[in-house]
C-alpha positions as CSV (number, residue, x, y, z in Angstrom):
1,X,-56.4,201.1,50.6
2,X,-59.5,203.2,51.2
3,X,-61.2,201.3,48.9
4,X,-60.2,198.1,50.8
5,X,-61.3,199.1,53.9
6,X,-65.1,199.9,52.5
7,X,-65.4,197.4,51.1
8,X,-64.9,194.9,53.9
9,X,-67.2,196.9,55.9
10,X,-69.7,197.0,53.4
11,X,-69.3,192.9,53.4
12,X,-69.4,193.0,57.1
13,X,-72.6,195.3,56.7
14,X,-74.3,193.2,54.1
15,X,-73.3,189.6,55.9
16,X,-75.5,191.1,59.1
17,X,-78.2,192.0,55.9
18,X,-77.6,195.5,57.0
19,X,-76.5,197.1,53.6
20,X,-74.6,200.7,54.2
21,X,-76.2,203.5,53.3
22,X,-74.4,206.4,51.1
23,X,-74.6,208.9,53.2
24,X,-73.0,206.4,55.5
25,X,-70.4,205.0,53.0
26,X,-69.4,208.6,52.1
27,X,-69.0,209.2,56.2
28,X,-66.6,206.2,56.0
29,X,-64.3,207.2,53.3
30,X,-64.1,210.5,55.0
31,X,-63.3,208.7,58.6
32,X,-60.9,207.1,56.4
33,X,-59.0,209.5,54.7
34,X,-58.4,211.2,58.3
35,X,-57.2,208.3,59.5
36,X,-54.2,208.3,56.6
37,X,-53.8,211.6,57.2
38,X,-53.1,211.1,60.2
39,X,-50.3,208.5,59.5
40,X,-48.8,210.6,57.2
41,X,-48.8,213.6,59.5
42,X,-47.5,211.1,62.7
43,X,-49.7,213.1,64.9
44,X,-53.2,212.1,66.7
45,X,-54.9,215.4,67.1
46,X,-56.1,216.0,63.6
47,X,-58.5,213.5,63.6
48,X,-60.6,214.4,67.0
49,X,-63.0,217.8,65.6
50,X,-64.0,215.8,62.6
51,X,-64.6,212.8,64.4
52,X,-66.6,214.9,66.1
53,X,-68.7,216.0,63.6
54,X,-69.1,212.3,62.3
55,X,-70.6,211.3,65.4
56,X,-72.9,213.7,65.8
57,X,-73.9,213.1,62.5
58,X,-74.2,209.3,63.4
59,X,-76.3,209.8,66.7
60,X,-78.6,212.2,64.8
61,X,-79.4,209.4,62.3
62,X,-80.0,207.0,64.5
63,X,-77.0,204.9,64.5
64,X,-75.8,202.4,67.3
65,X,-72.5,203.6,68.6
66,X,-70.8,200.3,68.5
67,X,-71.2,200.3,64.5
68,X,-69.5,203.8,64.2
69,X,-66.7,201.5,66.5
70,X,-66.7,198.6,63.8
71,X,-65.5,201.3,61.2
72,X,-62.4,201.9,62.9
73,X,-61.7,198.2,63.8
74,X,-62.2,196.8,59.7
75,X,-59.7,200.3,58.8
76,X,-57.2,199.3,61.4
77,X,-57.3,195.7,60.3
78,X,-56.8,196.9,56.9
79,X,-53.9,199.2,57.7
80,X,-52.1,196.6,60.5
81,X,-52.0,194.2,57.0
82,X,-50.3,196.9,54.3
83,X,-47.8,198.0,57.1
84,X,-46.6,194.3,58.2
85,X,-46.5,194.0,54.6
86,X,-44.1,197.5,54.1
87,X,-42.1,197.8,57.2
88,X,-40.7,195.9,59.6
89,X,-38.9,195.5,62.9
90,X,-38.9,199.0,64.9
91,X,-40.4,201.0,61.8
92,X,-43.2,198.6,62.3
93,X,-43.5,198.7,65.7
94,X,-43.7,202.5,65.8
95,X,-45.8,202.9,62.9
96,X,-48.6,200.3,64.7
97,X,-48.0,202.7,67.7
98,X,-49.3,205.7,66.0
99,X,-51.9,203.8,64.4
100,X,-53.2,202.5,67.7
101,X,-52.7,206.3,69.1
102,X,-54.7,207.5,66.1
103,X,-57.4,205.0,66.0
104,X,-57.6,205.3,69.9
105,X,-58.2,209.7,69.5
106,X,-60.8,209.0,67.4
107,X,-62.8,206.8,68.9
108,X,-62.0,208.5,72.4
109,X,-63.6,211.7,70.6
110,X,-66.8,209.8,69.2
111,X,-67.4,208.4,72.5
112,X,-67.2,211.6,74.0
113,X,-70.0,212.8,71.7
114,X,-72.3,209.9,71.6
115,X,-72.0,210.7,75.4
116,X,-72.4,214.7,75.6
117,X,-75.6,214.0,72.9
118,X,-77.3,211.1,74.8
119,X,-76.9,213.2,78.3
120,X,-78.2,216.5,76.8
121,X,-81.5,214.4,75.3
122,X,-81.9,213.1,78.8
123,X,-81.5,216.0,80.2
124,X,-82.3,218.8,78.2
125,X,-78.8,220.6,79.4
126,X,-78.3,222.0,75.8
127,X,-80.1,223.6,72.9
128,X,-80.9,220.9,70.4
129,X,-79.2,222.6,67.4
130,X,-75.6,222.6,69.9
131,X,-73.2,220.2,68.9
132,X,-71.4,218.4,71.4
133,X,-69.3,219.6,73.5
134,X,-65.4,218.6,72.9
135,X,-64.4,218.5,76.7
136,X,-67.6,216.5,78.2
137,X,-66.2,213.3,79.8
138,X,-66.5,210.4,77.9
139,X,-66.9,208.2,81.7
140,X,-70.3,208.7,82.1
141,X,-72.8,206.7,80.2
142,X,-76.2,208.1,79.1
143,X,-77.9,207.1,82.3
144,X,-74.8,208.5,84.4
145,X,-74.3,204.5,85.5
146,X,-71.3,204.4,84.5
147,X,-68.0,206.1,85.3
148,X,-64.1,205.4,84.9
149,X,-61.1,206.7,86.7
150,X,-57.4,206.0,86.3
151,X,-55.1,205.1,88.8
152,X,-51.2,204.6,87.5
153,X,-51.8,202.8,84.3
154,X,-54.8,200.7,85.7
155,X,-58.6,202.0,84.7
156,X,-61.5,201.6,87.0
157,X,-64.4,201.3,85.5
158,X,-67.6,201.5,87.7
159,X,-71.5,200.2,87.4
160,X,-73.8,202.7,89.9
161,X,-77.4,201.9,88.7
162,X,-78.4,201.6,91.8
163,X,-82.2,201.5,90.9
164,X,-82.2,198.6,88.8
165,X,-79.0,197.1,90.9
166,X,-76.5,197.3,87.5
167,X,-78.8,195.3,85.3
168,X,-77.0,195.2,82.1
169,X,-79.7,196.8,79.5
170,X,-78.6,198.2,76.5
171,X,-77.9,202.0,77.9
172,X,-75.3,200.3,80.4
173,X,-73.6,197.9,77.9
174,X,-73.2,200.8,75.6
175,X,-71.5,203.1,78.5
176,X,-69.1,200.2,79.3
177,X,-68.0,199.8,75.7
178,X,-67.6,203.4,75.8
179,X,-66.0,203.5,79.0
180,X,-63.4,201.0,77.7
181,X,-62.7,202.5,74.5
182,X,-61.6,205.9,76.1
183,X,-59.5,203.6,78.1
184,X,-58.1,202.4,75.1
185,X,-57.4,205.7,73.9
186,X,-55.2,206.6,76.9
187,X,-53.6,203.0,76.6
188,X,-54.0,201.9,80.0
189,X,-52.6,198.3,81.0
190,X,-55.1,197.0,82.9
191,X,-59.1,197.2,83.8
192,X,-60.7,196.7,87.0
193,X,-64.6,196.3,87.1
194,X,-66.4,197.1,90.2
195,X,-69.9,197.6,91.2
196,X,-70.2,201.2,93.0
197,X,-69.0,201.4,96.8
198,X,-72.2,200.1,99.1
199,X,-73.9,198.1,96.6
200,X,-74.8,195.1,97.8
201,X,-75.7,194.1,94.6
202,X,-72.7,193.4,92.0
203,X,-75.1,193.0,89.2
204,X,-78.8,191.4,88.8
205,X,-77.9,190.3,85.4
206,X,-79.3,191.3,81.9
207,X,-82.3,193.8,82.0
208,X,-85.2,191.8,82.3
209,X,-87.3,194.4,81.1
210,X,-85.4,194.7,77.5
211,X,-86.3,190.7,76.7
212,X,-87.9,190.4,73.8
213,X,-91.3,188.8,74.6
214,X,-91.2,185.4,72.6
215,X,-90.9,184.6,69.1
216,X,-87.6,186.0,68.2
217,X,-84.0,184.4,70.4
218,X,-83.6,186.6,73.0
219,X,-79.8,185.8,73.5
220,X,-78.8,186.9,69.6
221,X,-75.6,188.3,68.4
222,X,-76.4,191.5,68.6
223,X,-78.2,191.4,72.4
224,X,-76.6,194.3,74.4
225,X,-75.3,192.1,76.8
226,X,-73.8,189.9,74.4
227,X,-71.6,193.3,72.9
228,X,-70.3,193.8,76.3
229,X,-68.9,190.6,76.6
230,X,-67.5,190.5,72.8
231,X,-65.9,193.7,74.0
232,X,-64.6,192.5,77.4
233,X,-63.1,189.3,76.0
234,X,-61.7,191.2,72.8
235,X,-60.2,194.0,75.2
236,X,-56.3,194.0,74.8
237,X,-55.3,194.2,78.4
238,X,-56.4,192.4,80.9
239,X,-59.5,192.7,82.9
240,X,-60.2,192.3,86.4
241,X,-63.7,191.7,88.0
242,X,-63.7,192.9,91.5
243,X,-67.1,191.3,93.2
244,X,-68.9,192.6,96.6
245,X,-72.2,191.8,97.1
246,X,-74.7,189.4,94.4
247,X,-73.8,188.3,90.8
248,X,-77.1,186.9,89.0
249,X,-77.9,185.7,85.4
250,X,-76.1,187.1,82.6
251,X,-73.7,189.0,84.9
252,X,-71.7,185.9,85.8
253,X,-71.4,185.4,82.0
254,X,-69.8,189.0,82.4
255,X,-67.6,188.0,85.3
256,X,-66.3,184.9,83.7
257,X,-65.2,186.7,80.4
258,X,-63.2,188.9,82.5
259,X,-60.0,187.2,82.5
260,X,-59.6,187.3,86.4
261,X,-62.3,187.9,88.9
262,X,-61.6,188.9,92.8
263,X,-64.1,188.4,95.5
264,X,-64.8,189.2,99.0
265,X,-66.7,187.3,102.1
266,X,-69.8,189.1,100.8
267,X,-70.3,187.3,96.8
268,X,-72.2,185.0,95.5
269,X,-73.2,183.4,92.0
270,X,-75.9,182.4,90.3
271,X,-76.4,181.6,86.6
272,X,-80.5,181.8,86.6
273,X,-82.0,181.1,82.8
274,X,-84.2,178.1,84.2
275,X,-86.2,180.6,86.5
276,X,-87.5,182.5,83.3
277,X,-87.6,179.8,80.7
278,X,-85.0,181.5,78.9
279,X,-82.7,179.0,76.6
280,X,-79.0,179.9,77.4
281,X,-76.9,180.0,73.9
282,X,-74.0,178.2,73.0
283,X,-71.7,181.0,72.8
284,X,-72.6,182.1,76.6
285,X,-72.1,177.6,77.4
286,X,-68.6,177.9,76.0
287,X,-67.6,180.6,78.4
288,X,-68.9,178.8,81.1
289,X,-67.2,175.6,79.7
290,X,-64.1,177.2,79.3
291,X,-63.9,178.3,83.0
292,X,-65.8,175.3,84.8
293,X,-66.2,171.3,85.3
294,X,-68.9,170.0,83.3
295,X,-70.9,169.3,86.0
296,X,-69.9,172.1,88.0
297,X,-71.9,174.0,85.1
298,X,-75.0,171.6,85.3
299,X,-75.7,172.2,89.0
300,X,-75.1,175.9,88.3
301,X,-77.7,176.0,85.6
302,X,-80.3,173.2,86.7
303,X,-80.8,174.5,90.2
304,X,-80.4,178.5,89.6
305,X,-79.4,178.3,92.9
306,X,-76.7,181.0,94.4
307,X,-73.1,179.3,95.4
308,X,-71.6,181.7,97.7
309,X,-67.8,183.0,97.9
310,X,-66.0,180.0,99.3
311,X,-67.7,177.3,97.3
312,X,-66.9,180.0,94.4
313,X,-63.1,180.1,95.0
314,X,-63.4,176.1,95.2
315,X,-65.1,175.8,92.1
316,X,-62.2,178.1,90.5
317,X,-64.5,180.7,89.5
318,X,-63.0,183.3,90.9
319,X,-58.9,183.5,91.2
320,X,-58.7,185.0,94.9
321,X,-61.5,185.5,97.9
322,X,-60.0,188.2,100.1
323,X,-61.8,190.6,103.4
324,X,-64.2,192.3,102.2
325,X,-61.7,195.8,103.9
326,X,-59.1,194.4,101.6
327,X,-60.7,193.9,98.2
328,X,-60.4,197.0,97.0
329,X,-56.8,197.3,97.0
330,X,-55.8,193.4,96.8
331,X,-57.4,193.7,93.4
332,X,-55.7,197.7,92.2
333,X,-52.4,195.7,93.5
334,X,-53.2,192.8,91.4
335,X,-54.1,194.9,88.3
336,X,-51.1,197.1,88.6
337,X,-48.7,194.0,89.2
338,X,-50.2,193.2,85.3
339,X,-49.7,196.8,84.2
340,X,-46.1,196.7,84.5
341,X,-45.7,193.5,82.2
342,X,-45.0,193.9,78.7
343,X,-48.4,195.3,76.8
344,X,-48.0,193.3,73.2
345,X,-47.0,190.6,75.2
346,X,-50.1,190.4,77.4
347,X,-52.7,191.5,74.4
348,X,-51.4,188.5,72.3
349,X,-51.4,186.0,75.3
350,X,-54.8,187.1,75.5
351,X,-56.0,187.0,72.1
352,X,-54.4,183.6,71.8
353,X,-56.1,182.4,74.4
354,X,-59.9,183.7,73.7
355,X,-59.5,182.0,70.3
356,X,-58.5,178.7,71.4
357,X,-61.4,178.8,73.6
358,X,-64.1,180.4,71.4
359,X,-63.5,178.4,68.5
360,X,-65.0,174.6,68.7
361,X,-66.5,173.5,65.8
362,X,-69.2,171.4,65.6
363,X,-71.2,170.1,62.6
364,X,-74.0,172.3,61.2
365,X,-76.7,170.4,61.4
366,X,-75.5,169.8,64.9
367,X,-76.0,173.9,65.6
368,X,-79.3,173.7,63.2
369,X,-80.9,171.4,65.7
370,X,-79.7,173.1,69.0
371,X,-81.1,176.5,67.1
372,X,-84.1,174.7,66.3
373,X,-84.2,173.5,70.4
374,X,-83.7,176.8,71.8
375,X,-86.0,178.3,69.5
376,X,-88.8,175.9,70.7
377,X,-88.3,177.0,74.5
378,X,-88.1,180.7,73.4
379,X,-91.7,180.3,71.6
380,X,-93.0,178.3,74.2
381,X,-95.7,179.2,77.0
382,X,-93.5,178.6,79.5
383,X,-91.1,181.5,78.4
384,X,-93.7,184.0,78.6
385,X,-94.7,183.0,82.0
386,X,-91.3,183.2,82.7
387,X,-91.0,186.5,82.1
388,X,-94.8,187.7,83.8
389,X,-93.9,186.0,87.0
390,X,-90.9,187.9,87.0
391,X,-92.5,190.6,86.1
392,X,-95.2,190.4,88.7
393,X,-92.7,189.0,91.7
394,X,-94.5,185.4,91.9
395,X,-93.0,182.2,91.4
396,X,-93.3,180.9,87.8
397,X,-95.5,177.8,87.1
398,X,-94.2,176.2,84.4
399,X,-96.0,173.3,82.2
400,X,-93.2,172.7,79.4
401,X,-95.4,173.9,76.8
């Protein structure tokens, strides 16, 4: 079984042409063993101290955090297959219990150290040869943006950049894919995401700043932003987006993969690629397809113009507009209304549902020549000025060169 599970994330690895290292593969079969362990023993805790240790080990070689994730995710796929495959009816459904509570621990505990290692770089708070500390709370991201509560069975997980106004760079996406895989860990039933009380900003969108400056597509599969919202729309409960204040650019991809969204008086929406030149991708097109008319979506993206609350709640962007005094606990009502449902009912629905609407196929030289299109705009002039006016706070002149 171990052998199984390496070996589809060594094929995952080497389909991204990112063979695994040894030292990483050898990391792997330990994380592994643990995991069975674990099982066997039909307790969590084991696994925690050496997950630990693997993390650290991880974040000192360089690692991104969300591959030390995709370890657990190919094991549990591995595992959920040999025990459909051995037990059944209640023995199944307590063993997939235990392995969700297992997996859960351990990632809960490499979150915590990616976390306590990032913030004691930033800040210098700890000796460099001190390992992580086992208790630091996995809520805060390395720029302390991000933080999580729990209220009942609901998580609340909150952006506070308030200097670059929640724009989603890669230290922000990474502390929300933390944030909700500690949430998963303590098996919550439902997710609000909230801007920080007395932003007036919900989010300005992806981090400008972290574009990459022509030449390569600046919307790939592995863009920060584009993680987040794998993770959001992958999530097994249901997540809410509760919205005071602006939503701009890539954030309103981020607020339509959330599977509800709540507003107040005080929103509005714009999806703003055409101000920087930047070609959208078809992955980001489907969400919007998914949740709009068709020419709903063209105004949207043709005019980069901001729709404000009410035309928003017309549109069916978002499910409710409420006062902006009642927001706050409309939407912890709404998500704890959710919570009390049934769980595996909810995660399936879910799952169901994001594949129905992910998956349209279209013909591959079709995709070739829409690749070949959006890698024309992202090598062109006009991108790069795009991204200096921006820069420099001036409108853009484009030339469609």
């Amino acid at each position: 079984m171990i052998d199984e599970a390496v070996a589809a994330l060594a094929q995952r690895e080497q389909d991204r042409q990112s063979p695994l290292p040894d030292q990483r593969r050898r990391e792997v079969r330990q994380l592994f063993r643990l995991v069975l362990r674990c099982m066997h023993a039909g307790r969590a805790t084991p696994i925690i101290r050496p997950c630990e240790q693997i993390a650290a080990h991880c974040y000192a070689a360089g690692i991104d955090f969300t591959e030390v994730q995709d370890a657990y995710n190919v094991l549990a796929e591995v595992l959920r297959c040999h025990l459909a495959d051995a037990v059944a009816g209640e023995q199944l459904v307590q063993a997939l219990g235990l392995l969700n509570a297992i997996v859960g621990a351990g990632k809960d505990a490499m979150a915590r150290t990616y976390v306590a290692l990032a913030t004691r770089d930033r800040d210098g708070a700890q000796p460099a040869d001190e390992p992580a500390a086992a208790g630091t709370r996995s809520e805060d991201c390395a720029e302390g943006a991000v933080q999580t509560d729990v209220v009942g069975q609901v998580g609340i997980i909150t952006l506070g950049d308030r200097d670059k106004r929640n724009a989603i760079g890669a230290g922000m996406a990474s502390g929300v894919i933390a944030a909700l895989e500690s949430l998963r860990a303590r098996q919550v039933r439902a997710i609000v995401l909230r801007a920080a009380p007395g932003m007036d900003v919900w989010s300005a969108g992806h981090d400008i700043g972290e574009l990459p400056p022509g030449k390569r597509d600046p919307l790939g599969y592995y863009d920060p932003l584009e993680k987040l919202i794998r993770a959001v729309r992958t999530f097994p409960a249901p997540v809410v987006a509760m919205v005071h204040g602006t939503v701009w650019g890539g954030a309103l991809d981020l607020v339509l993969s959330c599977d509800l969204a709540v507003a107040d008086e005080t929103a509005s929406f714009a999806i703003t690629p055409a101000n920087l030149g930047l070609p959208y991708n078809i992955t980001g097109l489907l969400h919007f397809q998914g949740r709009l008319p068709i020419n709903v979506i063209k105004e949207m993206f043709f005019t980069a113009a901001p729709i404000d609350a009410r035309k928003a709640k017309e549109w069916l962007l978002i499910n409710h507009l409420v006062p902006w005094d009642r927001l706050e606990s409309f939407t912890l009502e709404l998500a704890a209304t959710m919570a009390t449902k049934s769980p595996l009912a909810i995660a399936v629905i879910k799952e169901q549902l994001r594949v129905l609407s992910d998956y349209q196929p279209i013909a591959a030289q079709v995709y070739e020549r829409v690749q070949g299109l959006r890698r024309q705009a992202y090598d062109s002039s006009d991108y790069l000025e795009g991204l200096e006016a921006f820069a420099q706070k001036r409108q853009p002149i484009f030339r469609g060169t």
